[in-house]
C-alpha positions in Angstrom: 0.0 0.0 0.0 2.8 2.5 0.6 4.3 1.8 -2.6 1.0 3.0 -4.6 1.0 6.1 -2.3 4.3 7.2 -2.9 3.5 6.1 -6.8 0.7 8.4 -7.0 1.9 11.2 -5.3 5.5 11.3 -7.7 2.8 10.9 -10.3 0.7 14.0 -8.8 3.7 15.9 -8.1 5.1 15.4 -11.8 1.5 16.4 -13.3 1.8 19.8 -11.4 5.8 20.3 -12.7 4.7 19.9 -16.3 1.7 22.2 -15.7 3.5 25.7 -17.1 5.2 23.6 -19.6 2.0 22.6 -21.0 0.6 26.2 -20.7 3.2 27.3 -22.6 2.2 25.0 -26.2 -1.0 27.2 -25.7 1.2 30.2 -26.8 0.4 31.1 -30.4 1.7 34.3 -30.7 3.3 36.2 -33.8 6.4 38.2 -33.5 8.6 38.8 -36.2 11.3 41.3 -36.8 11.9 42.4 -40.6 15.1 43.9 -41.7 15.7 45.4 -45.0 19.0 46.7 -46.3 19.2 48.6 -50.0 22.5 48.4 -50.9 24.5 51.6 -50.0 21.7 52.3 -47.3 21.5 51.3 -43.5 19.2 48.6 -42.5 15.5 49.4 -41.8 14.2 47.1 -39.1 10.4 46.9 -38.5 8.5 44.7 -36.2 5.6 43.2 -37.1 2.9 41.4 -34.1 0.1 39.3 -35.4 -3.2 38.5 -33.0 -3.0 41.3 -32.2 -2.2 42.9 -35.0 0.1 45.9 -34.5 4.1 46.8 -34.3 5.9 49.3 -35.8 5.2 47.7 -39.5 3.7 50.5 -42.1 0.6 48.2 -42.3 0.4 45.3 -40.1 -3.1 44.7 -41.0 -2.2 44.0 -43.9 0.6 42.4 -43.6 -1.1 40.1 -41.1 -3.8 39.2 -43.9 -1.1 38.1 -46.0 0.8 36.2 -43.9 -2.4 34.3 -42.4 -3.0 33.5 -45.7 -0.1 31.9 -46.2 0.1 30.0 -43.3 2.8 31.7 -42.3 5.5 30.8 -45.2 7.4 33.8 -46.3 8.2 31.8 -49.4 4.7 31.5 -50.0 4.0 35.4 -50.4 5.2 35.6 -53.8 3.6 37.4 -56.3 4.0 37.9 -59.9 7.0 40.6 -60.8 5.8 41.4 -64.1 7.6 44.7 -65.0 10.1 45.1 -62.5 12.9 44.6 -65.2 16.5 44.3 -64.7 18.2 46.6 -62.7 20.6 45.8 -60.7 20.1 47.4 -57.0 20.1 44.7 -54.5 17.9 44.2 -51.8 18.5 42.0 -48.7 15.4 40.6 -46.6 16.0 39.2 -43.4 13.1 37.7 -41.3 13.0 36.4 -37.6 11.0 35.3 -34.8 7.8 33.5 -34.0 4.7 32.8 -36.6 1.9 31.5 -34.1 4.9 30.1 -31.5 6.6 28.5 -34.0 10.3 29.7 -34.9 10.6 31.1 -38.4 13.1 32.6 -40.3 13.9 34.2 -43.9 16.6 35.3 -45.8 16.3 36.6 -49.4 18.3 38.6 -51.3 16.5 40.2 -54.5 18.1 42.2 -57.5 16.2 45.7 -57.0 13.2 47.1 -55.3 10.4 46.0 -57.4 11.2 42.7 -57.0 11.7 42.4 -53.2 8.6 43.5 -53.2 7.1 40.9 -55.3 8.9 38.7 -53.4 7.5 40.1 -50.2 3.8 40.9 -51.1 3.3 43.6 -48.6 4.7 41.9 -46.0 8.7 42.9 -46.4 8.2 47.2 -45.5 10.7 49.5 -47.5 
């Protein structure tokens, strides 16, 4: 008898340990911080929060929108670059933190402005 208290109070005590752990798979929020660099220029970093939506992002309504309907893949944003035509200015797009408490990160690096945003959709902010 002893043995199955001691059992089930390890197994109790255990169950109350794991408690904030399991709180924490609960958390679904959206953080990410976008940098942009033009070359010659200083990077622009924004931040962008989802669920809320809000941050220091131009439009993170918006940007949001896009991004929930992507299911949060940045490579998924695309759109077509029609008539952005060749030249050569590059663009780097660096993308990190959390899409609905999962870990995400980007890294694209596009010949000139039209095409980052293509590549960005309205998500990337210049």
């Amino acid at each position: 008898m002893r043995s199955i208290t001691t059992t089930a109070l390890c197994g109790a005590f255990l169950m109350l340990a794991a408690a904030p752990a399991v709180a924490d798979w609960g958390n679904r929020s959206t953080t990410l911080k976008i940098t942009v660099t033009a070359a010659g220029q200083a990077p622009r970093t924004y931040t962008l929060n989802c669920d809320p939506d809000g941050g220091d992002h131009p439009d993170p309504a918006r940007a949001c929108a896009l991004l929930r309907s992507a299911g949060g893949k940045l490579g998924a944003l695309r759109k077509p670059a029609g008539n952005c035509g060749w030249v050569f200015q590059p663009y780097k797009v660096g993308v990190t933190g959390t899409w609905q408490g999962r870990n995400v990160s980007y890294n694209g690096t596009y010949t000139n402005l039209c095409r980052a945003k293509a590549a960005g959709a309205g998500v990337f902010a210049f």
